[in-house]
C-alpha positions in Angstrom: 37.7 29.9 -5.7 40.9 28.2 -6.6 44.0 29.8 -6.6 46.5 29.0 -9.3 50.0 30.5 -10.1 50.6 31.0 -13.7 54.0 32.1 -14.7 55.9 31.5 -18.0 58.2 29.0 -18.8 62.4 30.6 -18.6 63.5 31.1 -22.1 67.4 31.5 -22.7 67.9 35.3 -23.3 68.3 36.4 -26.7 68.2 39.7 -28.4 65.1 39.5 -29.8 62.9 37.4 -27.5 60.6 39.6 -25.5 57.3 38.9 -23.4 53.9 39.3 -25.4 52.6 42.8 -24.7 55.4 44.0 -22.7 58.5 46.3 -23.7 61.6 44.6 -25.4 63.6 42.7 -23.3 67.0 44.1 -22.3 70.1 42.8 -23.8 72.0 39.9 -21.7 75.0 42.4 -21.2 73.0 45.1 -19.6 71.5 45.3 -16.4 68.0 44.7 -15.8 66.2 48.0 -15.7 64.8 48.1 -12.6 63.3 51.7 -12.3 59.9 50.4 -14.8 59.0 47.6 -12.3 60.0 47.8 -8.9 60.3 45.2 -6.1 57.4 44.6 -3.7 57.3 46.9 -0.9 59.0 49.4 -3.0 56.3 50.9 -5.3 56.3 54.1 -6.0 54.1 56.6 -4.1 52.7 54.0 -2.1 51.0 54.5 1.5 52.1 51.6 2.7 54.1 48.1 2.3 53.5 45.8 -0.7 53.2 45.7 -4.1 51.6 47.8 -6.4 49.1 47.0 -8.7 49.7 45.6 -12.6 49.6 47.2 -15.3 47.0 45.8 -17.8 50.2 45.1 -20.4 52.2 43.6 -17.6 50.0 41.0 -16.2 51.2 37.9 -16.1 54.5 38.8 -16.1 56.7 37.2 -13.7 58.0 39.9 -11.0 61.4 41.3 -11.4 63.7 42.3 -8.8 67.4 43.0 -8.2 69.0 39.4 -9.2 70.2 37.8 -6.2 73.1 35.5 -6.3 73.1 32.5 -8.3 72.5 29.6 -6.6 75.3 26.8 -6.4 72.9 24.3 -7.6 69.7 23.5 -8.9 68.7 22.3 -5.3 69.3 25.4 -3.9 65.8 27.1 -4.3 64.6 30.1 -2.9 61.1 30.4 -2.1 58.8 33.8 -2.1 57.6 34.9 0.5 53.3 34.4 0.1 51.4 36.5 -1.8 48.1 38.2 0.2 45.1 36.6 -0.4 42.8 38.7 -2.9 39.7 38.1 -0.5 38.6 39.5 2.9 38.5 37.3 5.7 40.6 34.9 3.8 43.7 32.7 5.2 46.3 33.5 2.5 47.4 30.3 0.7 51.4 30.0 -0.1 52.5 30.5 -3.3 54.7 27.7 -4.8 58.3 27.8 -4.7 60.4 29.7 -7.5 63.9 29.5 -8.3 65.9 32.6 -9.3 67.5 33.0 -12.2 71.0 34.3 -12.9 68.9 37.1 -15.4 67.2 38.6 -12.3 63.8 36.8 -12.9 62.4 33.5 -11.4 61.2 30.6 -12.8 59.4 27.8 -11.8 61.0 24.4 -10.5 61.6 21.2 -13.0 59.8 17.9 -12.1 62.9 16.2 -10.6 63.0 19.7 -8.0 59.3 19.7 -7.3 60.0 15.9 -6.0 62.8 17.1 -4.1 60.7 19.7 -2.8 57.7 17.4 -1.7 60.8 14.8 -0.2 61.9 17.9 2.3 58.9 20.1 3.0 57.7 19.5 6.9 54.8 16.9 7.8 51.5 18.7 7.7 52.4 21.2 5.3 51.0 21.9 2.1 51.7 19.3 -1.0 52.0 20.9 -4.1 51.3 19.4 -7.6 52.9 19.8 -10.7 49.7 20.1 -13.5 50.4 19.4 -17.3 49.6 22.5 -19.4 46.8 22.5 -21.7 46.3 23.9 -24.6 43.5 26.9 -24.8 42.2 29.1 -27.5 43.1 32.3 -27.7 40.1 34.2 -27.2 39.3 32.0 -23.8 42.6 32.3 -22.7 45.7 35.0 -22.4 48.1 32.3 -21.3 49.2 29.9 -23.9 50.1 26.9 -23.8 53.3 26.7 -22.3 52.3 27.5 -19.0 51.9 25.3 -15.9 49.6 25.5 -13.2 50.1 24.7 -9.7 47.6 23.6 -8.1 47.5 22.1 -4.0 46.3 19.0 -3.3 44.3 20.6 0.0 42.5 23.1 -1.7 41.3 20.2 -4.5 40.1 18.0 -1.7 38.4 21.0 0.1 36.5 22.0 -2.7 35.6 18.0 -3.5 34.3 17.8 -0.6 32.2 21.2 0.0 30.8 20.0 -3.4 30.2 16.5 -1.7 28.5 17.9 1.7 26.6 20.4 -0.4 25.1 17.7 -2.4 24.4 15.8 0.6 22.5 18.5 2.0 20.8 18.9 -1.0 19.8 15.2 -1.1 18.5 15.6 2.3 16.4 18.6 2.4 15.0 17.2 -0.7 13.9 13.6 1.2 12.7 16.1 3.9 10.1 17.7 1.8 8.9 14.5 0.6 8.4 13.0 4.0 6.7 16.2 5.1 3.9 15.4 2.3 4.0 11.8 2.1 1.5 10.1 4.2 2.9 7.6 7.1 2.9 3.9 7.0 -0.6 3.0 9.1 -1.1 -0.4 10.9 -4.7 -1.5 9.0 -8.0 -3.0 11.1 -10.9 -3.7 8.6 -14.3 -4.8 9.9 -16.5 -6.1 8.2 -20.1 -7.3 9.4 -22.4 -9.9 7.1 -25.2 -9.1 5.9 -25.1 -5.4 7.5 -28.1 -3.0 5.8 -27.0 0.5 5.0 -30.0 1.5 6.8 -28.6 -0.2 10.5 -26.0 1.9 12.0 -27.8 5.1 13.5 -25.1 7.5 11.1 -26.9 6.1 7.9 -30.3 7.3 9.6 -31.4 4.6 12.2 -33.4 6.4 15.3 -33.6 3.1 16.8 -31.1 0.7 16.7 -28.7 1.7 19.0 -25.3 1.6 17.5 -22.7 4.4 19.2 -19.5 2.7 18.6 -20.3 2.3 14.9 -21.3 6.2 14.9 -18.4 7.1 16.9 -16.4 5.8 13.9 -18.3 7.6 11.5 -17.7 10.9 13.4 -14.4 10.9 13.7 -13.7 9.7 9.8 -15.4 9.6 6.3 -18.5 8.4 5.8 -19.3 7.0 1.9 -23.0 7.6 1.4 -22.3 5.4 -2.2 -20.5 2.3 -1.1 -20.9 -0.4 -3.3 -20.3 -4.3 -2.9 -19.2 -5.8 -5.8 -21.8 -8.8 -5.3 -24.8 -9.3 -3.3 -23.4 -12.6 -2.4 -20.9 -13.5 0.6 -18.8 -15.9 -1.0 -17.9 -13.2 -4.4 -18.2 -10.3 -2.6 -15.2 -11.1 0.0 -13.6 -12.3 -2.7 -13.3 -9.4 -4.6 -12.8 -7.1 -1.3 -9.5 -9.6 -0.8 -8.2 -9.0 -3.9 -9.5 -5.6 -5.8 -10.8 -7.9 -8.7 -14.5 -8.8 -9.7 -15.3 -12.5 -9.0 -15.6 -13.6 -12.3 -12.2 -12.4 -13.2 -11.0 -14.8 -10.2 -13.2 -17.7 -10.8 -15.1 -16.9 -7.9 -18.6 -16.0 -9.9 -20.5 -19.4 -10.0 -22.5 -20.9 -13.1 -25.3 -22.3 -10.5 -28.0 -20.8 -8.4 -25.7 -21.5 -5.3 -23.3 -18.8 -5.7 -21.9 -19.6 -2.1 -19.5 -22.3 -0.2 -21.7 -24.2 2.0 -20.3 -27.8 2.8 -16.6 -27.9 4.1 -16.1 -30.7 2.0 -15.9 -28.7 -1.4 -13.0 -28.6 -3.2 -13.6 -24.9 -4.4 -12.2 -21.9 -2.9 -10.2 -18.5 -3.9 -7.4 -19.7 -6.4 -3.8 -20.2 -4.8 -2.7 -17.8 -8.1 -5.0 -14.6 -7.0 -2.9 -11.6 -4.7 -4.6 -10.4 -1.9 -3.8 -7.8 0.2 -2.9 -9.8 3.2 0.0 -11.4 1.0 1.5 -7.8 -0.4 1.5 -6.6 3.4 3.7 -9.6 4.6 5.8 -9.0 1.8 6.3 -5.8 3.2 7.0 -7.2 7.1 3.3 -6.9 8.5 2.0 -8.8 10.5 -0.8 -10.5 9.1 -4.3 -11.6 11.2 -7.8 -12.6 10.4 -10.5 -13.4 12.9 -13.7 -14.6 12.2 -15.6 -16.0 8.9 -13.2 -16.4 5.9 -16.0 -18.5 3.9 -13.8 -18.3 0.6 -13.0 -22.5 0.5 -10.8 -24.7 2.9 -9.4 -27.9 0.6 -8.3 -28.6 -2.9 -8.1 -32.5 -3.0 -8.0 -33.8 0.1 -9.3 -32.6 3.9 -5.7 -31.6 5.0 -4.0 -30.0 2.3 -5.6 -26.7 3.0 -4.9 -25.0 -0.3 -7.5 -22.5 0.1 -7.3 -21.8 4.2 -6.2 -18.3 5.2 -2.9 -19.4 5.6 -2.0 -20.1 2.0 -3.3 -16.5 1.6 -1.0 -14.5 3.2 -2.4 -14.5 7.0 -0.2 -15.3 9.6 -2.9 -15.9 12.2 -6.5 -17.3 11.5 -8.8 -17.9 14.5 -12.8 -18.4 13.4 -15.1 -20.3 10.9 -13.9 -21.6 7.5 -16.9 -22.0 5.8 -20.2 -19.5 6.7 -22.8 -19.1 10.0 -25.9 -20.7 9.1 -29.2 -22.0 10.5 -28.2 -24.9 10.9 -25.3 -24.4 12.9 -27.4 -23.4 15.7 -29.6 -26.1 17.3 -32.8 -25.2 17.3 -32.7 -22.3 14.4 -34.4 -24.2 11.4 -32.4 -25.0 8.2 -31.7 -23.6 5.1 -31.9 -26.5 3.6 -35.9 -26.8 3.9 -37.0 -25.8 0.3 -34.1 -28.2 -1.1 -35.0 -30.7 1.4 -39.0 -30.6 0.4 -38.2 -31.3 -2.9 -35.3 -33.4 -3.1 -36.5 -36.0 0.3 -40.4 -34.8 0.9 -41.1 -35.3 -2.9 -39.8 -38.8 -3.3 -40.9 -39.8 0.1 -44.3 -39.3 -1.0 -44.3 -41.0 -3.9 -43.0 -44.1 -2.5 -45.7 -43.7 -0.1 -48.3 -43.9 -2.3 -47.1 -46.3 -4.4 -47.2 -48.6 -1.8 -50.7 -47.9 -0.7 -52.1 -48.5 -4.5 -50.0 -51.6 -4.8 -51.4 -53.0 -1.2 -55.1 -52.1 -1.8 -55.2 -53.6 -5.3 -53.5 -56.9 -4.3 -56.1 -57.1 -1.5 -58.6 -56.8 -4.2 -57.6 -59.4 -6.0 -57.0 -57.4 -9.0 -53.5 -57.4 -9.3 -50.9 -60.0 -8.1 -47.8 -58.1 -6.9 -44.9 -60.3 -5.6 -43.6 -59.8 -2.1 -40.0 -58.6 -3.3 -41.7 -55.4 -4.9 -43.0 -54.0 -1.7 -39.5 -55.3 0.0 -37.6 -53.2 -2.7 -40.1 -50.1 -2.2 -39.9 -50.1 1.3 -36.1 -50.1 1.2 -36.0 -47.4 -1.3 -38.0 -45.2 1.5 -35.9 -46.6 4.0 -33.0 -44.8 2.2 -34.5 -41.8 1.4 -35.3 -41.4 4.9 -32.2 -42.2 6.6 -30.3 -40.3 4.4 -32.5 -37.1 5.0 -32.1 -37.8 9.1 -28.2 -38.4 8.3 -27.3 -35.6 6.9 -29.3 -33.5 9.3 -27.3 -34.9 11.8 -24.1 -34.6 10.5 -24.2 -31.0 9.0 -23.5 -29.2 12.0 -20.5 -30.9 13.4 -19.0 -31.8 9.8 -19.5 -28.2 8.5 -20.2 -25.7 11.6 -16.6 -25.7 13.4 -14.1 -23.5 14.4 -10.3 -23.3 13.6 -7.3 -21.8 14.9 -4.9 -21.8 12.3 -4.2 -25.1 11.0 -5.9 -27.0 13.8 -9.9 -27.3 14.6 -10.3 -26.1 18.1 -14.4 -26.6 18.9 -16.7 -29.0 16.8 -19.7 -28.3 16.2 -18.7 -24.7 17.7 -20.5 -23.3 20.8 -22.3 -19.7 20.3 -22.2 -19.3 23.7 -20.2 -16.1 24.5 -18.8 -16.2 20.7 -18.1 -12.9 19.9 -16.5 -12.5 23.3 -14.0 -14.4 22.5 -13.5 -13.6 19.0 -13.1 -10.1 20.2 -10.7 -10.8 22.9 -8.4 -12.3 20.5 -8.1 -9.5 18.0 -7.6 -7.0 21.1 -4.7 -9.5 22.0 -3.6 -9.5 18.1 -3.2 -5.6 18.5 -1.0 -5.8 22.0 1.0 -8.5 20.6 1.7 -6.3 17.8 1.6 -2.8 18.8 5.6 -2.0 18.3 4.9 -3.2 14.4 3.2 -2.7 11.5 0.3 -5.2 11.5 -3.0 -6.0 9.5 -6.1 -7.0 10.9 -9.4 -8.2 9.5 -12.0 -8.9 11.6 -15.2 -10.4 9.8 -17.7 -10.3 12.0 -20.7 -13.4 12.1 -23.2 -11.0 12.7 -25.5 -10.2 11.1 -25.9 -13.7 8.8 -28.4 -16.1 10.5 -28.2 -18.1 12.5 -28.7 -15.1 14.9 -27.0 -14.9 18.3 -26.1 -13.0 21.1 -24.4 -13.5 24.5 -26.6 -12.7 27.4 -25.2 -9.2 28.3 -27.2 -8.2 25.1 -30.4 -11.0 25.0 -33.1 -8.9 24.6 -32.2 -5.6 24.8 -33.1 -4.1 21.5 -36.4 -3.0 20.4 -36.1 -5.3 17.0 -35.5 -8.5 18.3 -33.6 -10.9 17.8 -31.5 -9.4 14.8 -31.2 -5.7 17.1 -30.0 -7.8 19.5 -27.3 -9.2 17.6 -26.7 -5.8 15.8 -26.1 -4.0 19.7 -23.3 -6.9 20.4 -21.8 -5.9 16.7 -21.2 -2.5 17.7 -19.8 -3.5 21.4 -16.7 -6.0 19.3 -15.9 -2.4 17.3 -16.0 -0.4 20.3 -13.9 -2.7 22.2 -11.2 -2.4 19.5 -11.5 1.2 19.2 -10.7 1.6 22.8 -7.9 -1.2 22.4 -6.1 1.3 19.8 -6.7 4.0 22.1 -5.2 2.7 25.1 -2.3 1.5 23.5 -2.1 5.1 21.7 -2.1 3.3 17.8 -5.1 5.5 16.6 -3.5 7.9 15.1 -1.7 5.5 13.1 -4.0 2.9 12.5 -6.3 3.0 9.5 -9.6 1.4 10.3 -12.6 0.5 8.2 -16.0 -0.5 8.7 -18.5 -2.3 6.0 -20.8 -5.0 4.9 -20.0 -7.8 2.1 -23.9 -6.9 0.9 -26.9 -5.7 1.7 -29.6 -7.0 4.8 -31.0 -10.1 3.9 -34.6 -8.9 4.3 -36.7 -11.5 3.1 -35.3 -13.8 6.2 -38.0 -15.5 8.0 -37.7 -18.2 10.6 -40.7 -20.9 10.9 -42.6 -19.0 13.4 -43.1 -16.3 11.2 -40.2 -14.3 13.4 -38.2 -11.3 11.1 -34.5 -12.1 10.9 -33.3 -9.6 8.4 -32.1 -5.8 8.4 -33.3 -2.7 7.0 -31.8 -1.4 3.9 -33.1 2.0 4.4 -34.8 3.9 1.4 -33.5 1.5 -1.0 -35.2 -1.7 -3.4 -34.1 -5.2 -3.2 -31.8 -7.1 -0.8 -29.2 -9.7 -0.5 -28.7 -11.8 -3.7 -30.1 -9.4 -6.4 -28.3 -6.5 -7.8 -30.7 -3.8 -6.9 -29.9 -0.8 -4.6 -30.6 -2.6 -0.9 -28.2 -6.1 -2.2 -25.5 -3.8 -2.9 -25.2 -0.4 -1.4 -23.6 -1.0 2.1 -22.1 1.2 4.9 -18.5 2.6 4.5 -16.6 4.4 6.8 -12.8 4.9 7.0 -11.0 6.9 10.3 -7.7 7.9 10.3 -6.6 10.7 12.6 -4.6 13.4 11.6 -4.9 12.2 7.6 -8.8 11.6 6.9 -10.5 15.0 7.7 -13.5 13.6 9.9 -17.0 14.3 9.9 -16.7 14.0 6.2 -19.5 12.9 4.1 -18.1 11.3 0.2 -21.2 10.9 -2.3 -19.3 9.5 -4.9 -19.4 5.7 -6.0 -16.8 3.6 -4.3 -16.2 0.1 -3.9 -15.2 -3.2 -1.8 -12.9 -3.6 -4.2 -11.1 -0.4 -3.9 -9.4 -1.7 -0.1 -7.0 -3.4 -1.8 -5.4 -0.9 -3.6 -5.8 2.0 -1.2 -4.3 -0.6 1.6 -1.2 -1.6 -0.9 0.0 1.5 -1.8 -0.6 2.9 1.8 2.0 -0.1 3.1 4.5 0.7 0.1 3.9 -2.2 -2.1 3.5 -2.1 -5.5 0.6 -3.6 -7.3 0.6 -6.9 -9.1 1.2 -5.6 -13.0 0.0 -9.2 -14.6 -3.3 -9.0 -13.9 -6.4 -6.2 -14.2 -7.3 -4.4 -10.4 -10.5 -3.2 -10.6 -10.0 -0.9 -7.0 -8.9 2.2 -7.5 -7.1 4.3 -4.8 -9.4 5.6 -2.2 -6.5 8.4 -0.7 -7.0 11.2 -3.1 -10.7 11.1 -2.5 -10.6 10.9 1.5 -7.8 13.5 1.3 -9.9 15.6 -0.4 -7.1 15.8 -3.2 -9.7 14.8 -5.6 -13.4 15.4 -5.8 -14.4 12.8 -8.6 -14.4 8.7 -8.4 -12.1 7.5 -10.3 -15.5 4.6 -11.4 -16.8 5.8 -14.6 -18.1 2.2 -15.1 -19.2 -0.2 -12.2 -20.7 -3.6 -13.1 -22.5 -5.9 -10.9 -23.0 -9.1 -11.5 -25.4 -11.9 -9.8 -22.7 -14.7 -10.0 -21.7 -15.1 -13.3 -24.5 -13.4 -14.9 -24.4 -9.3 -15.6 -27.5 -7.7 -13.7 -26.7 -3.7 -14.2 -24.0 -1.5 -14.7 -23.8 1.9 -13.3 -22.0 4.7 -15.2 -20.2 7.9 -13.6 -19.3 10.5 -16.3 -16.2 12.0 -15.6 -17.6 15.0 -16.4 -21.1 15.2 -14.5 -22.1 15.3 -10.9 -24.9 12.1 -11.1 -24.4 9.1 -12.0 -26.9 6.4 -13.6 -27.9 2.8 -13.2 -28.5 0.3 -16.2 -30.3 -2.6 -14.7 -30.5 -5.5 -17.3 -33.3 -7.9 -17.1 -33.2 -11.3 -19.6 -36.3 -13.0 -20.3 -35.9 -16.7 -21.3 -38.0 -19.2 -22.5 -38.2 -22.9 -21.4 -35.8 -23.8 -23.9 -33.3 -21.4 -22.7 -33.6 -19.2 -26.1 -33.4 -15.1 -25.2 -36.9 -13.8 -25.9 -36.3 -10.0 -24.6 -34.3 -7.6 -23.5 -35.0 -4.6 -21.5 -33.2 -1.9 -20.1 -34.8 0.0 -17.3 
């Protein structure tokens, strides 16, 4: 509390001029009566030294006291001794200096002698101010407004700066809480397979397919029981995982049947203009990695400007296959190609074929004369035909079927011998390059998408083949970085997640007849149609010490919702000039929240609406609408149902 001297200003003594509340002053030619207020120390019936206490009249009165001699001059001041400090425990504080008056009484010192004073008090001692008085109303105040209040400069900073630490304190047990609630900045490791079933990895129900790692995963984090792509297509669906938007909103839904990049030569690919995750985690000092198939475009105009390559969004480091893993990347494997190639080459070839025949039998005949230069122009036209069909077979594999490290192609056509070795080994080596900061990693795996392949270590050691096979090597790559984060002691602060872009591709059938698609469990339809099998896909998220694990989430959920949930996780804001679709997947895993934030989900087969699920807010079920358009040959709408 700060202490302030009050005392009244000296008045020259007249008969009638008397302090407020007190008895009438004496006359200047009598002596001061000093039986009604004695001297300190000399109080009447007192125990001890001191002064006694006021009277409630003569507070505030300045203390009277035998006058001592006049001073010679105004510089010759006489201090009092200091008064004892009201509080316990409490240094007392000197009072400031008072000059005695010739009357008996004491007054305080002019400007000019408060400046001498400062000028000849010792270094270190106390520096006293001289305050202008203030007017106060009555009722607040008994002092008016003549009095002065002194006031030292220590005490003033002492109090500014208790008030200073105490805020600071304040400030600081208040980020303290905060912290203790807020949830760390993770490093991130997505994985995601292609063409993955829900109804593969042994926690969604498989007794035979071994996949442990993929289990382990699940055990220790949250399993989503209704994970949904947002289209049954590769090309779309990572889209929209990279950027928390539905394809069609980015351009990536197509108009045609092929909703999917397949020649590296196409001038398509994700928009420079879209955000994805990778660029709003550099921006926030990750380090930025992807390994494997990007398959969202290469080149805008030319086959070096790169405009759609990893690089231009936001990944530092890209080591793997620009465009997709097909069958005809794999010698030996059949093509995708065959039902295009049947009737674009097989068709024509036939035709010519014919043609020829009639024309050759009928001129032998004699029944038509057909000049030389028509069968000349005929058999060139087959000619073509043919040697473009052989050409492009050729050519294919090494022009589209390569692999890339960063800028620069590194193995053309690639080799699948030991492939997902070596993918593997680099993204381990990603993680001990980076395991002192923040980094991102997303793996996308080229299992399960045919062609099929696996190294040797795995050839023939599943009881389904060919795709088992390839499914068994898949789970080694997740185990291996598991036990990567767990060696280098990141799991606790690494957020990993494991899904599909879409359902199995079940209706995959090489020429002999062989199965090279997935299991999609209990649920209709596949890859590249919209029912439950082309859509629903595994999800599982593990975070130590944040996600509870062994948790099973049957609500609807999304690709799409990564992007937020990773954004906001790694402190960055979201873009606010465009529409996200995600949602924030933390309140759910938390457990903060026990509703999706979906009410509507739509899924579209490229740029066409197929169904819509629907989520009330305020019901435990949700419901599927799937939409089915009939259309004549004339492309006129004939019917609509809703099933």
């Amino acid at each position: 509390m700060e202490a302030r001297l009050r005392t009244q200003r000296p008045r020259p003594p007249t008969p009638t001029s008397r302090p407020r509340g007190g008895p009438r002053a004496p006359r200047p030619h009598a002596p001061p009566p000093t039986h009604s207020v004695p001297t300190r120390g000399a109080a009447a019936g007192s125990k001890g030294p001191g002064r006694r206490r006021r009277l409630s009249h003569e507070r505030g009165r300045p203390d009277v006291g035998p006058a001592p001699p006049p001073p010679a001059s105004l510089g010759a001041l006489h201090t009092a001794p200091p008064r004892p400090s009201p509080l316990r425990g409490c240094t007392p504080h000197p009072s400031p200096p008072r000059t005695a008056l010739a009357g008996g009484g004491r007054r305080l010192p002019t400007q000019k002698e408060a400046v001498q004073i400062k000028k000849q008090a010792e270094p270190g001692a106390p520096r006293f101010c001289l305050l202008r008085g203030t007017h106060r109303p009555r009722s607040c105040s008994r002092w008016s407004w003549e009095h002065k209040i002194w006031r030292t400069v220590s005490r003033d900073r002492l109090k500014f700066l208790s008030l200073k630490m105490g805020t600071l304190l304040l400030w600081l047990l208040f980020i303290c809480e905060a912290r203790s609630h807020a949830v760390p900045t993770p490093n991130f490791v997505l994985l995601m397979a292609d063409d993955l079933g829900i109804g593969d990895p042994g926690c969604y129900g498989n007794k035979t397919l071994r996949t442990p790692n993929i289990d382990r995963l699940a055990r220790g984090g949250v399993k989503l029981t209704q994970h949904l792509a947002a289209s049954p297509l590769c090309t779309p669906s990572r889209a929209a995982f990279m950027t928390g938007r539905y394809p069609i909103r980015s351009g990536m839904a197509s108009r045609s049947q092929v909703g999917v990049f397949i020649f590296s030569a196409s001038s398509g690919g994700l928009p420079h203009s879209e955000i994805t995750f990778a660029k709003l985690l550099k921006n926030q000092g990750y380090s930025t990695a992807l390994i494997g198939k990007w398959h969202l475009g290469t080149s805008c105009r030319s086959s070096t400007d790169l405009c759609h390559h990893p690089l231009s969004h936001g990944f530092d480091y890209f080591h793997g296959l620009p465009m997709t893993n097909l069958r005809d990347c794999k010698p030996g494997a059949g093509s995708v190609f065959t039902r295009a190639l049947r009737l674009l080459v097989f068709t024509p070839l036939q035709v010519i074929a014919i043609t020829l025949l009639t024309l050759a039998m009928l001129r032998c005949l004699g029944l038509v004369q057909v000049p030389r230069c028509v069968f000349f122009c005929l058999s060139f036209l087959a000619a073509l035909v043919l040697g473009t069909l052989l050409c492009f077979l050729h050519y294919f594999r090494p022009l589209n079927c390569f692999l890339m490290r960063n800028r620069d192609i590194t193995q053309q056509p690639m080799s699948y011998d030991n492939l997902t070795q070596r993918l593997t080994a680099d993204a381990a080596q990603f993680i001990q390059r980076n395991a002192k900061t923040p980094f991102l990693l997303v793996l996308a795996f080229l299992h399960m998408h045919t062609a099929l392949f696996s190294s040797k270590d795995f050839a023939g050691k599943s009881k389904h083949g060919a795709y088992g096979d390839a499914a068994e090597e898949m789970d080694w790559s997740v185990g291996q970085i598991l036990d990567v984060l767990d060696e280098l002691k990141l799991a606790n602060n690494t957020l990993v997640y494991f899904s599909s872009d879409q359902g199995a591709h079940v209706e995959e059938v090489t020429v002999k007849g062989e199965g090279h698609g997935g299991s999609n469990g209990i649920y209709k339809g596949g890859k590249a149609n919209n029912w439950e099998g082309g859509i629903r896909v595994p999800g599982i998220l593990r975070w130590p010490g944040v996600i509870q694990a062994g948790l099973e989430i049957d609500e609807p959920t999304s690709n799409m919702d990564i992007f937020p949930t990773v954004a906001k996780l790694a402190g960055s804001p979201l873009p606010e000039d465009r529409i996200i679709d995600g949602r924030d997947l933390m309140p759910l895993l938390q457990g903060r929240s026990h509703r999706s934030d979906h009410e509507f989900l739509f899924h579209y087969c490229n740029f066409y609406l197929n169904a819509v699920r629907w989520h009330p807010q305020n019901k435990t079920q949700a419901a599927k609408l799937s939409i089915l358009k009939l259309e004549n040959k004339k492309g006129q709408s004939s019917e609509l149902r809703i099933c």
